[in-house]
C-alpha positions in Angstrom: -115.7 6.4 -78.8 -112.6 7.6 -77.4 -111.8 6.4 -73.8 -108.5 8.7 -73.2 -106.2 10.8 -74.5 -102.4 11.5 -73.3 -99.8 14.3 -74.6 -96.7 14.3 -76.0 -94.7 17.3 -76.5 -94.6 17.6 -80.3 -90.8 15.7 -81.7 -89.8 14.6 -85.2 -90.4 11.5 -85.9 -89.9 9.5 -89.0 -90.9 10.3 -92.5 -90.6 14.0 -91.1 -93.9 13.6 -89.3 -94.3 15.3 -86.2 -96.0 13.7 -83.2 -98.5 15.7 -81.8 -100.2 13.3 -79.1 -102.1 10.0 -79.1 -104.9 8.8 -78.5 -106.7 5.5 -77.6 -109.8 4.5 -79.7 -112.2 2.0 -78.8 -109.0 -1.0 -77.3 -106.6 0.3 -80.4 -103.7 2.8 -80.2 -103.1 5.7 -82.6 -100.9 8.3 -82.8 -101.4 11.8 -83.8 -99.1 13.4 -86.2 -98.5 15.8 -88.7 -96.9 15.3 -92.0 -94.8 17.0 -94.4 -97.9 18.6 -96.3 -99.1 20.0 -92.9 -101.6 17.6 -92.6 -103.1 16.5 -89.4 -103.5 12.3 -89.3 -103.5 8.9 -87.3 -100.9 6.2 -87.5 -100.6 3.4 -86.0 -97.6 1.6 -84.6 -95.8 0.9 -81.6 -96.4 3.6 -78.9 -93.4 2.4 -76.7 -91.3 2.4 -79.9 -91.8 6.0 -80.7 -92.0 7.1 -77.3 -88.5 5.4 -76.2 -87.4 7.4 -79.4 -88.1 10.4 -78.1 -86.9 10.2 -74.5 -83.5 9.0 -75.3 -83.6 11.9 -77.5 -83.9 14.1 -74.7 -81.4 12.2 -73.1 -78.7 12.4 -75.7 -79.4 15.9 -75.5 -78.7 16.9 -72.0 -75.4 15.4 -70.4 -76.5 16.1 -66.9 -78.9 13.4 -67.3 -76.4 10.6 -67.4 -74.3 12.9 -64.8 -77.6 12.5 -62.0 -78.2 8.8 -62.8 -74.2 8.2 -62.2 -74.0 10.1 -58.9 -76.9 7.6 -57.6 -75.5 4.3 -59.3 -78.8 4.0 -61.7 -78.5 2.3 -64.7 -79.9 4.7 -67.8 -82.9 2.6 -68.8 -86.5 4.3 -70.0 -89.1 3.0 -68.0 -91.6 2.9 -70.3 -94.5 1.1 -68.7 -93.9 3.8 -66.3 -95.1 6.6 -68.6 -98.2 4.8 -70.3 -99.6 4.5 -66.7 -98.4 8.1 -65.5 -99.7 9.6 -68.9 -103.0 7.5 -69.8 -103.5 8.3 -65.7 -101.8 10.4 -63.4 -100.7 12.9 -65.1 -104.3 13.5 -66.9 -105.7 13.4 -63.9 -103.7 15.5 -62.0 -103.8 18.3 -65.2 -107.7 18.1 -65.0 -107.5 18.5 -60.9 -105.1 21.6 -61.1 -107.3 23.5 -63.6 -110.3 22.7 -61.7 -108.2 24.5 -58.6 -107.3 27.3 -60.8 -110.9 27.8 -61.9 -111.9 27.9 -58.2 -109.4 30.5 -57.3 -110.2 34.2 -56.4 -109.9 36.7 -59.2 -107.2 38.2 -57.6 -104.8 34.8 -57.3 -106.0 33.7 -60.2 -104.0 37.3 -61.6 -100.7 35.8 -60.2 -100.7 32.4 -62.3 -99.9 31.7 -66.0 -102.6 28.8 -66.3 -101.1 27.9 -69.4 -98.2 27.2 -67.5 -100.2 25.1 -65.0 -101.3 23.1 -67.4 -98.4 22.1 -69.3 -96.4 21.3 -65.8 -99.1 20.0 -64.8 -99.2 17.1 -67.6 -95.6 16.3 -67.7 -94.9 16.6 -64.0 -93.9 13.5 -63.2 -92.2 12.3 -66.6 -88.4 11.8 -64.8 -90.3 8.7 -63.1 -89.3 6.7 -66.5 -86.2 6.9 -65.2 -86.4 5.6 -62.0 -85.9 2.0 -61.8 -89.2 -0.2 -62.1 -88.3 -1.9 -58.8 -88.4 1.3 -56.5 -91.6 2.6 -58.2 -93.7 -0.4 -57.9 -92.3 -1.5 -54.3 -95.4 -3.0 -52.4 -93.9 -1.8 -48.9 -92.5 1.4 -47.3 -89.2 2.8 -49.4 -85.9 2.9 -47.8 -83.7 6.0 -46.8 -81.6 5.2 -50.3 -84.8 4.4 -52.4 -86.4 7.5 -51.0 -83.3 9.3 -51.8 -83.5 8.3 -55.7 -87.4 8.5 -56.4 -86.8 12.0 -54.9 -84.6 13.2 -57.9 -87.7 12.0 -60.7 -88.6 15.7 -60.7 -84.7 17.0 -61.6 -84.7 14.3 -64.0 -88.2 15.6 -65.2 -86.5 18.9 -65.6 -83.3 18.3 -67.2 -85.6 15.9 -69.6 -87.8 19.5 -70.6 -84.8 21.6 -70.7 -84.0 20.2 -74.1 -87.3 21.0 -75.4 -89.2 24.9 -76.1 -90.6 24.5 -72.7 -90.7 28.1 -70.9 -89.0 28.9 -68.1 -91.9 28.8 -65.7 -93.3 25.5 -66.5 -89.4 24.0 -66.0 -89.7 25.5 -62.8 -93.1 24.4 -61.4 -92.0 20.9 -62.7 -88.8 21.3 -60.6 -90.1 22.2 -57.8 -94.0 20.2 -57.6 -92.6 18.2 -54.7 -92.4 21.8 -52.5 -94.6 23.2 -50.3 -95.1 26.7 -48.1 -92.4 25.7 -45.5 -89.9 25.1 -48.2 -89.1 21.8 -46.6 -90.1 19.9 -49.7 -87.5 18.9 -52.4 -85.4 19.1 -54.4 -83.9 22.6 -52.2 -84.8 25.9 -53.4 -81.7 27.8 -54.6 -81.2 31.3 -52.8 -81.5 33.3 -55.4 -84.5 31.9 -57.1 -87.8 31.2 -55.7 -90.6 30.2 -58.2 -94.4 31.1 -57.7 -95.4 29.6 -54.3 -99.2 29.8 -55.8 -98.4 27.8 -58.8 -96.3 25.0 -57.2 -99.0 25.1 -54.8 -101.5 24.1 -57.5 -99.2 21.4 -59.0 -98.4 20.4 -55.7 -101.9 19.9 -54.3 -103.5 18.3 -57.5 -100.2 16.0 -57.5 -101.1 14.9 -53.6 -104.6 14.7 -54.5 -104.7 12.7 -57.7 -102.3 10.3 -55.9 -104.1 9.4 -52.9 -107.7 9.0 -54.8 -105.3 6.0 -56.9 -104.6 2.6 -55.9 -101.3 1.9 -55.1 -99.3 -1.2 -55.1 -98.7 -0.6 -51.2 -102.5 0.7 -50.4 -106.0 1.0 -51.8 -107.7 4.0 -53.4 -108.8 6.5 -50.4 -111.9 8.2 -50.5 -112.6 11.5 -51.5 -113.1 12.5 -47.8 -109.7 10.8 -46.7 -107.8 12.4 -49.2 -109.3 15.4 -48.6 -108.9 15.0 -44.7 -105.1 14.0 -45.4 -104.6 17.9 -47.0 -106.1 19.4 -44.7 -103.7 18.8 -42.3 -100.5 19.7 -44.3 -103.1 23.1 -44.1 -102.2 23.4 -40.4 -99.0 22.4 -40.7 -98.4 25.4 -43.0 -97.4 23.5 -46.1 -100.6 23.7 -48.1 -102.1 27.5 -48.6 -105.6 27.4 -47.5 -106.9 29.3 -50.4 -105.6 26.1 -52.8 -107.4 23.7 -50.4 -110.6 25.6 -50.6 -110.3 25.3 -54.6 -109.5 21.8 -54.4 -112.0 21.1 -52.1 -114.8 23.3 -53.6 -113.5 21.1 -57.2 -113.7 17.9 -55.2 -116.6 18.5 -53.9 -118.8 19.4 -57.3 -116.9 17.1 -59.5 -115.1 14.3 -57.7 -118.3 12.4 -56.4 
């Protein structure tokens, strides 16, 4: 029986396999791949292995990495118990929360929005949080001004990550950018001369909020549906939430978050 599933934006690996995605069996780990015939199989292995492979890849690849992580004093280290918790959890669940907005959209919004788009930000979202030292992401208490300051920059360094892979334009962006809301007072800053979809970030943004407040955190417990809920609805009138994506998240919640 499988229990859960994660993604992993298909890399070369060794043996010129290509990793497709894993998945978790029963309480064993294998990864998908693809091999030189074309072939679809499992291996097994080490997960953070292959999965540190990949990400200092994508470092390597992108100098503006190390550039960010200098400016705020971090030392470059992948955080990878970081992303089996964001990927096996968070990140699923906040992909499965943002189509089930989408799908509760009027016709006409639902027009605006690439959902393939939606999807794929919505999975790797938060993936510049392996970046962020472990100390500031499992803090039990309230952040400081400077820790604030750097677990604010994991969705740049989720960006600059992607930019090395075929990742479209639009799902960069809504990556960027899931930390902004209808008052643009949200980070990081939205350039002047680009704006990306406010409906789409919206979507990311919400299911983001959402998924994060029905989780157990190291500094609170797991709200109810009807906190979290009641939480949104007040960024709603504050004018940071569009109503029509917290009457899709609500209308989701509501049917399939019991």
């Amino acid at each position: 029986m499988i229990k859960k599933m994660f993604l992993v934006k298909p890399r070369k690996i060794r043996n010129r396999s290509r990793l497709l995605g894993a998945v978790q069996i029963n309480s064993t780990s294998f990864f998908v791949c693809r091999n030189k015939d074309g072939q679809v199989c499992l291996r097994t292995g080490k997960e953070e292995k292959i999965q540190k492979d990949i990400l200092q890849r994508m470092i390597d690849l992108n100098p503006m990495i190390k550039k960010i992580l200098d400016d705020y004093k971090i030392k470059p280290s992948i955080n990878t118990k970081t992303l089996r918790e964001l990927s096996g959890g968070h990140m699923n669940d906040t992909c499965k929360i943002a189509v089930g907005i989408y799908s509760k959209l009027s016709e006409n919004l639902k027009s605006c929005i690439n959902k393939s788009a939606i999807k794929e930000a919505s999975m790797l979202h938060d993936l510049g949080k392996v970046l962020i030292p472990s100390k500031i992401i499992n803090k039990p208490s309230k952040l400081n001004k400077k820790e604030r300051e750097i677990m604010n920059i994991h969705s740049i360094l989720g960006y600059e990550l992607l930019k090395t892979q075929k990742i479209g334009l639009e799902t960069l962006d809504l990556i960027k950018y899931h930390h902004q809301n209808l008052k643009h007072t949200g980070y990081p800053a939205l350039n002047c001369d680009h704006n990306p979809s406010d409906i789409g970030v919206q979507i990311i943004s919400t299911a983001d909020k959402y998924s994060a407040l029905r989780e157990a955190r190291v500094y609170r417990r797991k709200l109810t549906r009807i906190e979290a809920l009641l939480i949104l609805y007040k960024e709603v009138l504050e004018g940071k939430i569009h109503k029509d994506v917290y009457n899709a998240l609500y209308e989701y919640a509501r049917n399939f978050d019991v």
